[in-house]
Structures are given as C-alpha cells and as structure tokens.
C-alpha positions as CSV (number, residue, x, y, z in Angstrom):
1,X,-10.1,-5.9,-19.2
2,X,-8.5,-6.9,-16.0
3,X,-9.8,-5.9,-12.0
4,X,-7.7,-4.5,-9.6
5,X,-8.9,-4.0,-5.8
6,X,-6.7,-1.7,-4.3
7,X,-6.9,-0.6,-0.7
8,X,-6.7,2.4,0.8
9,X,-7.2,4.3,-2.3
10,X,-8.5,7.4,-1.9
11,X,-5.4,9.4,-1.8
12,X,-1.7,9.6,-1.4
13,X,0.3,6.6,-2.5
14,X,-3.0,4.4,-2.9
15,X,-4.5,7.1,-5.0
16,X,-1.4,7.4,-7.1
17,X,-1.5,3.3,-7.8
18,X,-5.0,3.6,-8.7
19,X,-4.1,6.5,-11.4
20,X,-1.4,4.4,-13.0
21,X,-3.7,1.3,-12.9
22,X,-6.5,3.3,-15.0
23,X,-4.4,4.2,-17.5
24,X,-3.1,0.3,-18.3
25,X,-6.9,-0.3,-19.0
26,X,-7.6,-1.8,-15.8
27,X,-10.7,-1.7,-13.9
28,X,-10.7,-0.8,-10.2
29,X,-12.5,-1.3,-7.2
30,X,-11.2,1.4,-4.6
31,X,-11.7,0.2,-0.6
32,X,-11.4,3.3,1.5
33,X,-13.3,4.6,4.6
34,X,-13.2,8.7,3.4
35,X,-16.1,8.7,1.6
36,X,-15.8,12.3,0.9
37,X,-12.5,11.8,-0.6
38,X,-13.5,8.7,-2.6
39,X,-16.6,10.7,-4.2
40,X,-13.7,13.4,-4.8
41,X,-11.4,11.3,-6.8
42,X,-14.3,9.9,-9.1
43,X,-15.4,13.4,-9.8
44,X,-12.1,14.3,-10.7
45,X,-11.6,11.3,-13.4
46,X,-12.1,11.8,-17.5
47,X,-14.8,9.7,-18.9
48,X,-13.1,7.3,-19.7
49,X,-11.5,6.3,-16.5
50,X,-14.7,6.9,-15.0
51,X,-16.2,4.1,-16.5
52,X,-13.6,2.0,-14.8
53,X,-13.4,3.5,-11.1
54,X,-15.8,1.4,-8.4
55,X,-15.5,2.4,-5.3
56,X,-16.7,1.3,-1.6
57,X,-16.5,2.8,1.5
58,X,-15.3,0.8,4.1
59,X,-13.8,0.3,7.7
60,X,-11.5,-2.7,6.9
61,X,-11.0,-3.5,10.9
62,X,-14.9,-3.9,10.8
63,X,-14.9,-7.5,10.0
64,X,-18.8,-7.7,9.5
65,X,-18.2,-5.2,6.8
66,X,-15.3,-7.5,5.8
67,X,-16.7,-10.6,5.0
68,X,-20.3,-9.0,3.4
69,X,-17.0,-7.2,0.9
70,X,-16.0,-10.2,0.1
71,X,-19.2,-11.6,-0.6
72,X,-19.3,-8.5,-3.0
73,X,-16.5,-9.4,-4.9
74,X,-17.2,-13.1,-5.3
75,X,-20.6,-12.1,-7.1
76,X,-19.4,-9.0,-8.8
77,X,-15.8,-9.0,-9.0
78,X,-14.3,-12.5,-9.7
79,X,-12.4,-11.5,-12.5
80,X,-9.7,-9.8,-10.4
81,X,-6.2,-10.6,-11.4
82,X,-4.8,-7.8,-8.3
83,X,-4.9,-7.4,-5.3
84,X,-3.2,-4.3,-3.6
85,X,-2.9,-3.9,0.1
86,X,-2.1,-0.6,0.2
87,X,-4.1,0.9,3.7
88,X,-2.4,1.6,6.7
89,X,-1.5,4.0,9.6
90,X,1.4,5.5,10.7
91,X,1.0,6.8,14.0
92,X,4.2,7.8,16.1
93,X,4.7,7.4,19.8
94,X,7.3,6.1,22.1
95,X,6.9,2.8,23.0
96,X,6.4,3.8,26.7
97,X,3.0,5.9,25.5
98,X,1.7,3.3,23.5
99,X,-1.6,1.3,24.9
100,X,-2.8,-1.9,23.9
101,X,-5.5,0.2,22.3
102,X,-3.1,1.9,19.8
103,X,-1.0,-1.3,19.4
104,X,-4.1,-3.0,18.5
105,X,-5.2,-0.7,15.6
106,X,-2.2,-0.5,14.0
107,X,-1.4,-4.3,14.1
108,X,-5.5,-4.9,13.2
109,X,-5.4,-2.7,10.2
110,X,-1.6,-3.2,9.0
111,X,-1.4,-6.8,9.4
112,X,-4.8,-8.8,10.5
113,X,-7.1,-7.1,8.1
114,X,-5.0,-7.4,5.3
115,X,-4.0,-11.3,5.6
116,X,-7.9,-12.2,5.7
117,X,-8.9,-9.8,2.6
118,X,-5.9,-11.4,1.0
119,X,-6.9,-14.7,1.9
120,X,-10.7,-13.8,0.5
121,X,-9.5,-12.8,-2.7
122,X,-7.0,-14.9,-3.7
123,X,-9.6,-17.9,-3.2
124,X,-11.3,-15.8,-6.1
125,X,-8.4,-15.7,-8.0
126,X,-7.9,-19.9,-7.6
127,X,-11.9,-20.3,-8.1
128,X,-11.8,-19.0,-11.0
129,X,-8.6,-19.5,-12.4
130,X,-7.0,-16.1,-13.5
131,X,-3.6,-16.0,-15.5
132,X,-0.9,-13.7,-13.8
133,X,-2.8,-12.8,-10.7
134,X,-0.5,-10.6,-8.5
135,X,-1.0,-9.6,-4.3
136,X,1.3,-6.6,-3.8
137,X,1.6,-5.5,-0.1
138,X,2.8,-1.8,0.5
139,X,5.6,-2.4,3.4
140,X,7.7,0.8,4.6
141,X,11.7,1.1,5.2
142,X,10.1,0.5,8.4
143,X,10.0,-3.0,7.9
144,X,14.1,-3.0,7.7
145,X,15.4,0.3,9.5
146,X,14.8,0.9,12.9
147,X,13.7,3.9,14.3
148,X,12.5,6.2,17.5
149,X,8.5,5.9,18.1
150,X,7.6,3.3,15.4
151,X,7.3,-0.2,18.0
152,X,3.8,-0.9,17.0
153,X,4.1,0.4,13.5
154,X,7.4,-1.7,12.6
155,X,6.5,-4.5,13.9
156,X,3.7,-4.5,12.0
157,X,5.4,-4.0,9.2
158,X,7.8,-6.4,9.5
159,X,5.4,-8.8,10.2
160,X,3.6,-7.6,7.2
161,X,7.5,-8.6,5.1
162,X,7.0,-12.3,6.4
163,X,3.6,-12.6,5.7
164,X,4.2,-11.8,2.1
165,X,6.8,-14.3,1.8
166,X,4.8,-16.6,3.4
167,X,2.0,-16.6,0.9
168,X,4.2,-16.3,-1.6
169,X,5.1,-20.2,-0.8
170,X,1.4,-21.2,0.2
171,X,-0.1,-19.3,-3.5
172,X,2.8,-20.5,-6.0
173,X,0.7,-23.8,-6.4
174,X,-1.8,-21.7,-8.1
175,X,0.2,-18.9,-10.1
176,X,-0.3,-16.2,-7.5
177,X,2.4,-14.1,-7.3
178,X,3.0,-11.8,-4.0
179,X,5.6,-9.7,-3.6
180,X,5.8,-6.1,-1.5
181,X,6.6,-2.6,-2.1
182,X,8.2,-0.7,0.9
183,X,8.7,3.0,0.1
184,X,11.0,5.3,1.3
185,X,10.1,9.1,2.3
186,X,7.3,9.8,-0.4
187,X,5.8,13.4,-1.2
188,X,1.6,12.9,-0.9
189,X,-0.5,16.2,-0.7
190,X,-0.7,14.8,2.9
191,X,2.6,15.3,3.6
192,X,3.3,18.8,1.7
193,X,0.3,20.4,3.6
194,X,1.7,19.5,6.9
195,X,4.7,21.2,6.0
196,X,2.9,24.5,7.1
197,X,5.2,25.6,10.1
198,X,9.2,26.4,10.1
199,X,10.0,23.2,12.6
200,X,8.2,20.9,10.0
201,X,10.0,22.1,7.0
202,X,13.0,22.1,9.0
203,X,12.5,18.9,9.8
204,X,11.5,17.4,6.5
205,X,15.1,18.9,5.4
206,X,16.4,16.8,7.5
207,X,14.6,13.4,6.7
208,X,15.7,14.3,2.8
209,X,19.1,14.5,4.3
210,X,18.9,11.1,5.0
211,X,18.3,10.0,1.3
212,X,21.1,9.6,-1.2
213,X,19.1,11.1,-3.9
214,X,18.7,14.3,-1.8
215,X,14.8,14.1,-2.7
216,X,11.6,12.2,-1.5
217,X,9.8,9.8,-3.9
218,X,6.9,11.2,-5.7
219,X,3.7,9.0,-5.7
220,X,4.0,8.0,-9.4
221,X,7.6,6.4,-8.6
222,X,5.9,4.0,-6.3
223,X,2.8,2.9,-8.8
224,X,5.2,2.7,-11.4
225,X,6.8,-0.5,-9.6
226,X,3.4,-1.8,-8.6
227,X,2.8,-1.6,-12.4
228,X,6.0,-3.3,-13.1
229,X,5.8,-6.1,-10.6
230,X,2.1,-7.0,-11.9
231,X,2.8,-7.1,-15.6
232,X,4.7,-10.3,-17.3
233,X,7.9,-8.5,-16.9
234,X,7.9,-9.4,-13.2
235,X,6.6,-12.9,-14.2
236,X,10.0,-14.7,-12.1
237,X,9.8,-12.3,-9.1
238,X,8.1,-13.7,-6.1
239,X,8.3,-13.2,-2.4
240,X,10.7,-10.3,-2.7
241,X,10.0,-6.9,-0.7
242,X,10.9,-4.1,-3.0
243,X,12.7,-0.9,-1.1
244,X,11.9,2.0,-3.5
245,X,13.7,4.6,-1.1
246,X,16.6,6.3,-3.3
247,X,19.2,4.0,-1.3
248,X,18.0,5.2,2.2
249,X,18.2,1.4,3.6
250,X,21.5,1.5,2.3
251,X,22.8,3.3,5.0
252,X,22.5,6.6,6.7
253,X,24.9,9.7,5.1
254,X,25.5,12.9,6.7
255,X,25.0,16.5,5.3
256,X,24.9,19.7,6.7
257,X,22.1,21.3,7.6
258,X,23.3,24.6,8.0
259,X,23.0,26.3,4.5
C-alpha cells in the first residue's frame, strides 16, 4: 500500500484529495493545524478508511515543528510515493493595506513552508528509492489571472508555478515527478456557508458568471486530477501547472446579471 502526505487536509479541497486518495487504497498522513476538524474527519471515516487515515496537527510556518515532522516521517513514513502541498491562505486586501506582517504569512505558508517540506520529503522518496513518486502543488487561476486585492496572494502563487517547474528539473534525476494543480472557483462547505447574506450570493453569481461552464468546480473534480496526475497514466507529464477552472483562464465572457 502506498503513503500519501497531504497538507492542509482537514477540509475543503484538501479534505476532498484525501477522500479520493482513501479509496485508491492509499494510506494517508493528514498535516493540518484544526485539530478539531482533523479529529472530525477521522470520526466520520468507515472502518476501513480508518485504518488508513494518520493525522498530525501542525503549524507548518512553525519550523521547530517542521523539521521534528520530518524527523517523523523519515522513521515512520518512508514509504511515501506523494506528496501534496495543498495548505494555503487566501486573504484579500488592496495592496495599499497590506503590511509586511500579512505579506509575510501568506508568502511563509504558500511558498517557504512548502519548498522545505518538499525538499524533506522528496530526500525520503530518493533515500529510499520509491517507483512513481509524485509532488503535486495546489496553485490557483491566481497564479495566471490577475486580479484586485490578491498582491501578496498571487505572487505567492506564481512563485509557487516556478518553483514547481523548478523541481521538476532538479527531481527528474530521481523519478520524481512535480506538477501543479491550480483550480478555478471551487464549491467547499467553506465557501457555501459564507454565502449567508444577499450581497454574497449576489456576488458569487457574479464570480460563476465569469466561468464558461456557468458553475464552480466541486471538490471531487479537483482530487480527481490529483488522482490522475499521480497514477501511471500521468507517467510523461512533468512540470506542467494544471488549470482546472471550466475555461475561466481562457478569457473573461459577459452575461447578464439581471434575471
């Protein structure tokens, strides 16, 4: 049976990947800091997946906590074959009200933590050999389509675009393969219980407007291509950043918003 380590896990999109990587007979270690939510989810599973669910609560910008993880997973986990970077904030501010506080954790948690629990694991992965080991960063349309109040998020995540392409060259040597995910407008149970005003709704409308397909993603759409892109049918596709966004990168179209 294969390991996965998937970050950010708990719920939404991560918790969605970690679903879909249950039920292909994986085992998975879950890195979150909502304890209460992690505890949740493992409640929640069948037996079965049960037995495959780890879970640890951490604060990945706490590098102490970092490294003594890592030290973890060498003794307990070296079997991993993926790696999933899926944790990261999405805070929204004009780039005149942003401090060097709020740049800070975006960029530490989006972009720093994630390269040095990459570079932790994938010395794992070389240590010990595994066949078809897969990193798969989660990006955002962010990282291609500009947009009001997103200077410290964007960045990061276009940073996040290069770094994946960048490994991509340094881990080929060793049959790692890294590739990113960047989703379009996806419906979480975050996202659906803030719709709980008219102006949010309203404005949700509008962001589906946006969208060829007329719809958001649903969470299972995204893990379905993190499933894809880790299995041998992905086994040429490296370095590539993936929009799943129903053609919103495309280009923008205009409806009426009237009816």
């Amino acid at each position: 049976m294969k390991t996965a380590i998937v970050t950010g896990g708990a719920v939404g999109i991560g918790k969605g990947i970690v679903e879909s990587l249950l039920t292909e007979q994986y085992k998975v270690l879950v890195l979150d800091n909502n304890i209460n939510e992690l505890k949740k989810f493992h409640e929640n599973l069948d037996e079965c997946s049960s037995n495959n669910y780890y879970y640890k609560n951490i604060n990945l910008q706490n590098f102490t906590e970092l490294y003594q993880l890592l030290d973890l997973i060498k003794n307990n986990y070296s079997d991993v074959s993926l790696l999933v970077n899926n944790a990261g904030i999405y805070p929204s501010k004009s780039m005149f009200e942003i401090s060097e506080n709020d740049w800070d954790e975006v960029h530490g948690l989006n972009l720093k933590s994630l390269f040095f629990i990459s570079q932790g694991i994938s010395e794992v992965m070389i240590k010990n050999n595994e066949i078809n080991c897969n990193i798969i960063n989660i990006t955002s349309t962010a990282s291609e389509v500009a947009r009001y109040g997103t200077a410290h998020y964007a960045s990061s995540k276009a940073g996040l675009k290069m770094l994946t392409q960048v490994m991509a060259l340094e881990l080929a040597d060793y049959n790692i393969r890294v590739n990113s995910i960047g989703p379009g407008l996806v419906e979480t149970n975050n996202l659906m219980n803030s719709l709980d005003h008219d102006t949010a709704i309203k404005e949700h409308q509008e962001k589906i407007g946006y969208y060829p397909l007329n719809r958001p993603a649903n969470v299972e759409e995204i893990a379905n291509v993190v499933q894809f892109i880790a299995s041998e049918k992905a086994s040429f596709v490296n370095g590539q950043n993936i929009l799943v966004d129903g053609g919103y990168s495309a280009g923008k179209i205009y409806r009426s918003f009237s009816k």
